[in-house]
Backbone as a chain_set.jsonl record, in Angstrom:
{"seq": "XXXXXXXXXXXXXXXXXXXXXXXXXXXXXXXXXXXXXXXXXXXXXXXXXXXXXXXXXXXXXXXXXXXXXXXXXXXXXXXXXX", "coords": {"N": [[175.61, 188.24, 188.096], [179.014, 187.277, 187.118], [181.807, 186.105, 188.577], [185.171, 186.673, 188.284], [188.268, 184.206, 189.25], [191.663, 184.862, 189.793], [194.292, 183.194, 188.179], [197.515, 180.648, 188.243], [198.688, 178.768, 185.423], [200.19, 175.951, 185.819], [200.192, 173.767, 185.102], [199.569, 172.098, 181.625], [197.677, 170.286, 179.203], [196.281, 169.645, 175.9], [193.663, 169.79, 176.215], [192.783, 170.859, 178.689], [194.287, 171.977, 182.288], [196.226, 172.645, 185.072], [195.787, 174.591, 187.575], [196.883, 177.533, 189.86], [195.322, 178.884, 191.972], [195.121, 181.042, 194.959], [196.751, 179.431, 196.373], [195.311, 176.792, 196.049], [195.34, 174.049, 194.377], [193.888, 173.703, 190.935], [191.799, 171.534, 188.929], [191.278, 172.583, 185.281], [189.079, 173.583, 182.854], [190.732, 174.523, 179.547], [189.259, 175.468, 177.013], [188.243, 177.603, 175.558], [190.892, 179.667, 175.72], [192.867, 178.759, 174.101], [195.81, 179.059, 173.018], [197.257, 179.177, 175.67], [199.841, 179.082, 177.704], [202.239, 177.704, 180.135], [202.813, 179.408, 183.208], [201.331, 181.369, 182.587], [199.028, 183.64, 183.824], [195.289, 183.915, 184.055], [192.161, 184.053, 183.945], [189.724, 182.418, 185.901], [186.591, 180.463, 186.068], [183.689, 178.731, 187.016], [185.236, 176.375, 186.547], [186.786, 176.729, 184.309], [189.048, 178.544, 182.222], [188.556, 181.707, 181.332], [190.017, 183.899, 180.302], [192.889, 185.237, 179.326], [195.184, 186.351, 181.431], [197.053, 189.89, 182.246], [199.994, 189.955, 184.438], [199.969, 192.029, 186.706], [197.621, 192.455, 186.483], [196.39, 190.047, 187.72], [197.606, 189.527, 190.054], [196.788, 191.847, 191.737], [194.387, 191.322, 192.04], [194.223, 189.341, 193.233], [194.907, 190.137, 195.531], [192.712, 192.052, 196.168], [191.135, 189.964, 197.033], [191.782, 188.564, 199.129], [191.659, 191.026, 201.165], [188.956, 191.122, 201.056], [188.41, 188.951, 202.069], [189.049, 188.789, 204.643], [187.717, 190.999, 205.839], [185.548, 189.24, 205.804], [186.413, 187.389, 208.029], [186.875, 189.321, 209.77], [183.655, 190.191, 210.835], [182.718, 192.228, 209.166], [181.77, 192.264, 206.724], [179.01, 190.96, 205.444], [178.748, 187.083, 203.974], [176.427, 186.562, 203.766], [175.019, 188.494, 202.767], [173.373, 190.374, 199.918]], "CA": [[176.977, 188.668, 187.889], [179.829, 186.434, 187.208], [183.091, 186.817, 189.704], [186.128, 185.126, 188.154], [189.393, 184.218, 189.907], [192.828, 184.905, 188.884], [194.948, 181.831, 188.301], [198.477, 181.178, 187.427], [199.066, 178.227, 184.98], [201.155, 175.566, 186.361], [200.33, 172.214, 183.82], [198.417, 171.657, 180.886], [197.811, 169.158, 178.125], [195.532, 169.564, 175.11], [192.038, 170.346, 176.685], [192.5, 170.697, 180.525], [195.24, 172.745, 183.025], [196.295, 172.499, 186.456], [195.918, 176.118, 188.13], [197.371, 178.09, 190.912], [193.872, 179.853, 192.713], [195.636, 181.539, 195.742], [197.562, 178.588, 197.13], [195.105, 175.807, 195.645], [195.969, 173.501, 192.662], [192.439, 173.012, 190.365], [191.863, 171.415, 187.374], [190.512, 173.652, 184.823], [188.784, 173.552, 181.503], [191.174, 175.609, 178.613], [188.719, 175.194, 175.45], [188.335, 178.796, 175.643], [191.974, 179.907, 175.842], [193.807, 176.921, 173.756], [196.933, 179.086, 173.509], [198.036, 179.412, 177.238], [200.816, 178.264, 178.231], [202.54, 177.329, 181.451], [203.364, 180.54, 183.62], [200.425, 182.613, 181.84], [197.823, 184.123, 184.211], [194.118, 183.542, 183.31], [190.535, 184.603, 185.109], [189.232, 181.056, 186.281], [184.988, 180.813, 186.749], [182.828, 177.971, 186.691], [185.805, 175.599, 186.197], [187.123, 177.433, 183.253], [189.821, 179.548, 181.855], [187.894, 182.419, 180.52], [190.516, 184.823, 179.573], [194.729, 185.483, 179.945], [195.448, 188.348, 182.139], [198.992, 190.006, 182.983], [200.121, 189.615, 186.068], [199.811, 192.913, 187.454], [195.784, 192.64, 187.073], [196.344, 188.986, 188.439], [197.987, 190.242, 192.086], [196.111, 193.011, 192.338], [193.069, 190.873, 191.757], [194.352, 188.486, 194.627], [195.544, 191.432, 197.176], [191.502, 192.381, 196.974], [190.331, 188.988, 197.207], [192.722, 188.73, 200.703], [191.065, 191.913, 201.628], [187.854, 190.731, 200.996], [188.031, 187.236, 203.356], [189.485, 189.494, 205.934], [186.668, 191.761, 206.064], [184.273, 188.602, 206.147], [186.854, 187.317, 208.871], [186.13, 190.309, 211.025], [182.1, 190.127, 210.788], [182.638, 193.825, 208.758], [180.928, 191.705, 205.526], [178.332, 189.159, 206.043], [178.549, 186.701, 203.202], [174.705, 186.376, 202.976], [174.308, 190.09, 202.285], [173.37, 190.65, 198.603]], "C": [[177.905, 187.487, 188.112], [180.989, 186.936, 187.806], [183.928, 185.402, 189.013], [187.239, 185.484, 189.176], [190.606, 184.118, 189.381], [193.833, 183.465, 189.156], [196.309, 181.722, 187.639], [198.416, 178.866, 186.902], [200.486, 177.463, 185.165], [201.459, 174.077, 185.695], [199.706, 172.868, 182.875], [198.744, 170.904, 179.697], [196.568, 170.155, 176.723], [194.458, 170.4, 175.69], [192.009, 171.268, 178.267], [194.341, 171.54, 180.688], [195.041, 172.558, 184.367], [196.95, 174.098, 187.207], [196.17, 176.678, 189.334], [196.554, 178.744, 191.288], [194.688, 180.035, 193.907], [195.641, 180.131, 196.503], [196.736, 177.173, 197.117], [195.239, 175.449, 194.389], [194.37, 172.694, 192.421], [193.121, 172.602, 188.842], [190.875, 172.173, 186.796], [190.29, 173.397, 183.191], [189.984, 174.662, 180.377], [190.9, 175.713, 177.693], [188.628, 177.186, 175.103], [189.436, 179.608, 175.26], [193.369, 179.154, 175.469], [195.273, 177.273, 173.373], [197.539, 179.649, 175.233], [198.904, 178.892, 177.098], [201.378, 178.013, 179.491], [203.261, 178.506, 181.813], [202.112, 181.665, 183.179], [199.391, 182.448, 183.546], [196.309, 184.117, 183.769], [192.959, 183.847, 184.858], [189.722, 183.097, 184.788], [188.083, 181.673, 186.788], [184.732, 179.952, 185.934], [183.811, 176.807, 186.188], [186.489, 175.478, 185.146], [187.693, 178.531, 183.115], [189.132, 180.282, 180.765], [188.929, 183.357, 179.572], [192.451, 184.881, 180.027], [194.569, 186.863, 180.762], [196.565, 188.474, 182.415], [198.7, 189.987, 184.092], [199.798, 190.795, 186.876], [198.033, 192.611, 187.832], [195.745, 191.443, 188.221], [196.588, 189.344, 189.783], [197.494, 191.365, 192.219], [194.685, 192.389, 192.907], [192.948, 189.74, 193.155], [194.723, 189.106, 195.898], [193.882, 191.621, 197.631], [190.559, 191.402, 197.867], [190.399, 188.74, 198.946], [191.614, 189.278, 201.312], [189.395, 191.394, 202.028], [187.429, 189.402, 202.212], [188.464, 188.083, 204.189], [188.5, 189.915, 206.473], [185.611, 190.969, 206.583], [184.817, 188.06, 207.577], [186.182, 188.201, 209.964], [184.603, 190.418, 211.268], [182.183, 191.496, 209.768], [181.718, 193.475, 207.341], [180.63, 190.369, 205.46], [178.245, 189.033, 204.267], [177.341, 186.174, 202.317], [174.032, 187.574, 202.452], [174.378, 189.799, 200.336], [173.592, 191.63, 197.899]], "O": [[177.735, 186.744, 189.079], [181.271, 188.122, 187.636], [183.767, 184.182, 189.014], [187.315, 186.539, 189.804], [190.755, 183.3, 188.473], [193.979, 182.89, 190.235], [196.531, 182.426, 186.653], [198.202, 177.949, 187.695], [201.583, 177.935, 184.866], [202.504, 173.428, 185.717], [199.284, 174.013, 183.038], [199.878, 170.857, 179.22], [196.222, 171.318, 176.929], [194.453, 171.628, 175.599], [191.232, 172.14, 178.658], [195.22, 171.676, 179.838], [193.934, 172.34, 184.859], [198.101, 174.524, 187.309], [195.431, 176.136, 190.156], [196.917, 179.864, 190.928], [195.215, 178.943, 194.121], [194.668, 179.752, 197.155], [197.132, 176.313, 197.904], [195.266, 176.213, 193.423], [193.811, 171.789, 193.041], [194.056, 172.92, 188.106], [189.832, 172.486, 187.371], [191.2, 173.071, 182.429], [189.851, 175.842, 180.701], [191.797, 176.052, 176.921], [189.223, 177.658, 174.134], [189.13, 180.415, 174.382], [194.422, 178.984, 176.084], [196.086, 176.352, 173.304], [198.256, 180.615, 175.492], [198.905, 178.025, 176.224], [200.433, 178.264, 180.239], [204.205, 178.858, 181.105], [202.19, 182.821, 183.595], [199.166, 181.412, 184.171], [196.33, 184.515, 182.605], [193.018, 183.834, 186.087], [189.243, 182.759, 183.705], [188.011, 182.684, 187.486], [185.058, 179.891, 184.749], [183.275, 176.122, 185.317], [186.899, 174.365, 184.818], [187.232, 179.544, 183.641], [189.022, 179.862, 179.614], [188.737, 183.537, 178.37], [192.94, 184.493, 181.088], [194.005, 187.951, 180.642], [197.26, 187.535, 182.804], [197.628, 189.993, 184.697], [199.246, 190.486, 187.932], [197.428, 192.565, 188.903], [195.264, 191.625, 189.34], [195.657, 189.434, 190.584], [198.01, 191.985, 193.149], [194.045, 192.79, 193.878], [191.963, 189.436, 193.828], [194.801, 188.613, 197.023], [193.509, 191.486, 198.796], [189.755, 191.61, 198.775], [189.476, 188.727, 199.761], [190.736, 188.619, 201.869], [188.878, 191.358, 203.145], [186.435, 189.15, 202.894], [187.527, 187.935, 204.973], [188.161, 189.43, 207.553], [184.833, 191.381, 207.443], [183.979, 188.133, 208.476], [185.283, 187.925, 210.758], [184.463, 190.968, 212.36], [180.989, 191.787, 209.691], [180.998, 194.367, 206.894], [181.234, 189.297, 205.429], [177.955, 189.908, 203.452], [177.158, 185.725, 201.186], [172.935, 187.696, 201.907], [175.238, 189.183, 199.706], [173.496, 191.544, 196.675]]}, "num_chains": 1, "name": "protein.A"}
């Protein structure tokens, strides 16, 4: 199973983008997605903008993620479980 991450579009040139992943700035492949533009939302995996998403999916998608490190925070979900 592939797990992407929601990202907000903050550069890009031609090939490549510089993405907002909850409060880090990546560079990211956009061969996939070659109209984005700056401000668009997109599901980042494997170093790559797979798809645009609105924003609502985007912050919802980062409220669980939160949730999710919290949980591993507390011991409540071990990250080696499968």
């Amino acid at each position: 199973m592939c797990v992407g991450v929601p990202g907000k579009i903050l550069e890009r040139d031609e090939y490549t983008a510089i993405v907002d992943v909850m409060g880090s700035r990546l560079k990211i492949g956009i061969l996939l997605t070659p109209d984005v533009e700056v401000g668009d939302w997109v599901l980042v995996h494997a170093g790559k903008a797979l798809q645009v998403i609105d924003e609502q999916f985007a912050l919802e998608s980062i409220e669980a993620w939160k949730l999710i490190n919290e949980l591993r925070e507390q011991g409540v979900i071990d990250p080696t479980d499968r």
